[in-house]
TORGU-895204 format. One record per residue (C-alpha): x negated, y negated, z; residue in one letter. Coordinates in steps of 0.5 Angstrom, whole numbers, plus 500, padded with zeros to 3 digits. Last residue first. Layout:
XYZa...
***
This chain:
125386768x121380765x124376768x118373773x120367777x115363778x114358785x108352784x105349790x108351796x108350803x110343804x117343801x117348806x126349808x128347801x122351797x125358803x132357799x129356793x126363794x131366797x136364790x130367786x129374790x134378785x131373779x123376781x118373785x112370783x109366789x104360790x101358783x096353783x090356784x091362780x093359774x086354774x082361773x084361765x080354765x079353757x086355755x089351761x085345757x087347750x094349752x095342757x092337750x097341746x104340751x101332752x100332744x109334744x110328750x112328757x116327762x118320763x112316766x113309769x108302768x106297773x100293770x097289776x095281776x093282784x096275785x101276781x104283783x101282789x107277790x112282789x112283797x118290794x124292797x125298795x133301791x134309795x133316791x125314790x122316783x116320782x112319775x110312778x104308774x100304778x095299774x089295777x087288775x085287783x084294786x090299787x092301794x097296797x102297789x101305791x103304798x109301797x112307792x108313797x113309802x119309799x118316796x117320789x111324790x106323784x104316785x098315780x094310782x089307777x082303778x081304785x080300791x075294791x070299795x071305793x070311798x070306804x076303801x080309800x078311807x081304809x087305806x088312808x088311815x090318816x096323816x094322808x089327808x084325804x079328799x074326794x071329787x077333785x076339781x081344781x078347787x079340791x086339789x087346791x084345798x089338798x095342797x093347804x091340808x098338806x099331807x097329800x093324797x087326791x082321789x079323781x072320778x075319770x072323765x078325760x079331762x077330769x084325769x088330766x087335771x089331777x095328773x096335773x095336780x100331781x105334777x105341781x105338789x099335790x102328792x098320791x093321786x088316786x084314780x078312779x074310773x068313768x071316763x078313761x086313764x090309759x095310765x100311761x096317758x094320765x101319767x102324760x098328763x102329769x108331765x104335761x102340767x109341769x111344761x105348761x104352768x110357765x104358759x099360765x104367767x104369760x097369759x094365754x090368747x096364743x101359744x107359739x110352740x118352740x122345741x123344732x126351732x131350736x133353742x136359744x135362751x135370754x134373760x136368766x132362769x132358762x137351763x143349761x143342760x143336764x139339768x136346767x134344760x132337759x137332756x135325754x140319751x136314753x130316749x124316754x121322752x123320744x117315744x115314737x117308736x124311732x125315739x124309744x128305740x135309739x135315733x132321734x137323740x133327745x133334748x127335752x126342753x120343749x119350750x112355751x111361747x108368746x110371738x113378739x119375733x114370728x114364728x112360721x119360718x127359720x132358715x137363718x136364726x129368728x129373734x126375740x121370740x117371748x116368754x114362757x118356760x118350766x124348764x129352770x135351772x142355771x147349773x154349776x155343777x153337774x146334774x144327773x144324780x140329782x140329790x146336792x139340795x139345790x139339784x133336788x130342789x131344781x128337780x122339783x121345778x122353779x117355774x120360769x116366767x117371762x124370758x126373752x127368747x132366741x130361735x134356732x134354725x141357722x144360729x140364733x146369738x146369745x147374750x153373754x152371763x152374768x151371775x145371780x147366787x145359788x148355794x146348797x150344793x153347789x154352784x146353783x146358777x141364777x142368770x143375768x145378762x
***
């Protein structure tokens, strides 16, 4: 079968890779979607400390069962499904408590592991979730929405407060999502006038570009400043501006991380009496919460997703994500052919 490896730094090409085989309690899936994913870009552009190459990418999944390895019950071959595709260790402290997304051993698909972006994969049972009455398009929005909504359940997010989502790329429009779902007023940032127009019809209530004075219009729009802020880009400069933004007694969660240390005034920390708090991937409730809301709103895959192309185009595409970071939401790779 076929499969997309980055090799290196700066090259991805089409490779052939064998089929695989179920072994007892795992499950084989054919491929229908994968998203192309912010760690893919990063891995592309040689700044993923966690990868080694090469790498097939890809964790942002939809497909369908193929085939049941011994001992396998309650799936069924035909059946459409995301992936969990979050490997932990089941024993450290963060997975005894309950949090396994944060375990210190993690390994995602197309980073520390192979990845989806090819015909075939075989994961545990345990990792599948079988999705009924979705679009197979919608089930690749899954696993990227669920990282913002699990920003949203770091921040304790509730109705009625607001928040301010620094980045509307695919995991700040989660965050987006999440935060009407629970009832919060939403703010979205973002340079892009494009990435603030979906924000903007998934429901955001206010609108800023960044290359403006951000601080004052926040201000003009809040008064105190915001409850939450959700930094959802990954930059020194987003990082710093989320601690200047939030009002007193507020919480900032960071779901991005920037690629150098930051200095940091520490004394707002104390005199703003802020909750700084960070989001890893996602959990399992997360994945549910995302398949009832996409299951309610079939219109939101249209807003977010920017280019579907098949695996012979997918190394164009990365390479054209690499030149525009800007210009896309969300790439899909279609692999059902």
């Amino acid at each position: 079968m076929k499969a997309m490896h980055i090799t290196q730094p700066g090259q991805a090409q089409l490779t052939d890779l064998p089929e695989p085989v179920a072994g007892a309690g795992e499950v084989v899936i054919a491929l229908a979607y994968v998203g192309y994913c912010g760690s893919d870009l990063t891995s592309y552009r040689g700044l993923n400390p966690l990868v080694s190459y090469p790498r097939v990418p890809g964790h942002e999944i939809s497909g369908t069962i193929a085939a049941l390895g011994e001992g396998v019950t309650g799936l069924s071959v035909g059946q459409a499904v995301t992936v969990l595709p979050y490997f932990n260790c089941g024993s450290c402290r963060a997975c005894r408590s309950g949090r396994p997304n944060a375990c210190p051993s993690n390994q995602t698909m197309g980073v520390q592991r192979e990845g989806a972006l090819t015909g075939l994969v075989v994961v545990p049972a345990s990792k599948v979730i079988a999705v009924d009455g979705m679009a197979l398009r919608d089930l690749a929005l899954v696993e990227p929405s669920a990282v913002g909504f699990h920003a949203v359940r770091r921040a304790e997010l509730v109705a009625g407060e607001t928040v301010v989502v620094l980045g509307c790329g695919m995991i700040g429009l989660g965050v987006l999502i999440g935060a009407l779902r629970v009832g919060a007023r939403v703010i979205a940032v973002d340079l892009s006038d494009a990435k603030l127009a979906v924000a903007r019809q998934l429901g955001a209530h206010e609108v800023i570009n960044a290359q403006g004075d951000v601080k004052a219009a926040i201000a003009a729009l809040t008064g105190e400043g915001p409850d939450v802020v959700v930094e959802a880009v990954g930059a020194e400069a987003t990082f710093l501006q989320a601690i200047d933004l939030v009002g007193t007694a507020g919480r900032v969660v960071y779901i991005g991380y920037a690629k150098a240390p930051i200095a940091y005034e520490t004394k707002y920390f104390i005199t703003k009496e802020l909750d700084i708090r960070g989001s890893r991937n996602a959990l399992r409730a997360d994945f549910d919460d995302v398949i009832a809301y996409l299951g309610a709103h079939p219109g939101a895959g249209e807003l977010i997703v920017s280019r579907v192309v098949g695996l012979q185009d997918a190394p164009a595409a990365l390479e054209d994500w690499h030149a525009n970071p800007g210009g896309f939401t969300k790439i899909l790779v279609d692999l059902r052919d």
